[in-house]
N, C-alpha and C positions, 0 to 999 in steps of 0.2 A: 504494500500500500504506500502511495506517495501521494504527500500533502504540502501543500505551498503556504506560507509564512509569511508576511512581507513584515516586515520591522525595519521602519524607514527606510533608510539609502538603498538597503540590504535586503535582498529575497533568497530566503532561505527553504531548501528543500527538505523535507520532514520523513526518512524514509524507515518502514516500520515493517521484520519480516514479519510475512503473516506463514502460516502453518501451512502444510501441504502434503497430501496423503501418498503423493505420486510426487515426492523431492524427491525418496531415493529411486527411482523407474529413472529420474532424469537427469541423476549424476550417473547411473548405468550406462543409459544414453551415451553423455558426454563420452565418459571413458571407454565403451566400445564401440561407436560408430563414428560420433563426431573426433574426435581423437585419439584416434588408435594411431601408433607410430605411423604407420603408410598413409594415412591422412594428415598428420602435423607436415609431414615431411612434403606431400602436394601442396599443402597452402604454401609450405616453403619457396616453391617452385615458384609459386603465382607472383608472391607477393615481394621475395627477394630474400635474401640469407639473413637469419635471425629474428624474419616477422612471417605472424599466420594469421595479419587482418591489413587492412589497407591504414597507410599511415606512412609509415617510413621515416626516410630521417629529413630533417627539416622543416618540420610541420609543426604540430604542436604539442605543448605538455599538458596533464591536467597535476597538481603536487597538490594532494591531499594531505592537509597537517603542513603547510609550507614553511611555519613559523612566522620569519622575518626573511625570507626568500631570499635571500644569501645563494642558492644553488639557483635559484630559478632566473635571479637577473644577471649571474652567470651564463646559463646556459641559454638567453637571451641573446645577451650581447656577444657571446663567443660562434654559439651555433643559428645565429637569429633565425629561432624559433618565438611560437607566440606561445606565451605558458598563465595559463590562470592557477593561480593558486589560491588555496581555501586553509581555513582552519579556526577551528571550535571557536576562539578567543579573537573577541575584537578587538583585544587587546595590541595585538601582534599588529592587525592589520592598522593602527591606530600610528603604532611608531614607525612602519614604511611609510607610510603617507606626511608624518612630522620629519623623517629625516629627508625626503626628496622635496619636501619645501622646502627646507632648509639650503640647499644644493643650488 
């Protein structure tokens, strides 16, 4: 279940497991049809050495828990990718935003 929050500036996603009778039928699944070796290894094929979805390098991050994003405006400005980062505390996000004023 997924529920939307807005809390001013911030929209926040609300995301809650719910139960399911047929989870384990669908971790069965995953592990032997959608990812058996010979299938990891054809996405392989598709999508390029070290990926088995469409993405690649140079595109984008998602960094859950970023803190103070230290790695993420690294790997901005080194590999300029776009990186959104999140994390629990708005705290965090409070003192990137005071230090690039600052700047």
């Amino acid at each position: 279940m997924i529920r939307q929050k807005d809390i001013g500036a911030y929209i926040c996603w609300i995301w809650q497991k719910v139960s399911s009778v047929n989870e384990r039928g669908f971790q069965r699944f995953l592990d032997n049809v959608q990812y058996k070796s010979n299938g990891i290894l054809c996405y392989e094929r598709v999508f390029g050495q070290g990926f088995v979805s469409t993405g690649g390098i140079g595109q984008r991050v998602l960094d859950v828990g970023c803190g103070i994003g230290g790695g993420d405006f690294y790997m901005s400005q080194k590999y300029d990718v776009h990186v959104v980062g999140i994390h629990l505390s708005i705290s965090f996000g409070c003192i990137v935003i005071e230090s690039k004023a600052a700047r």
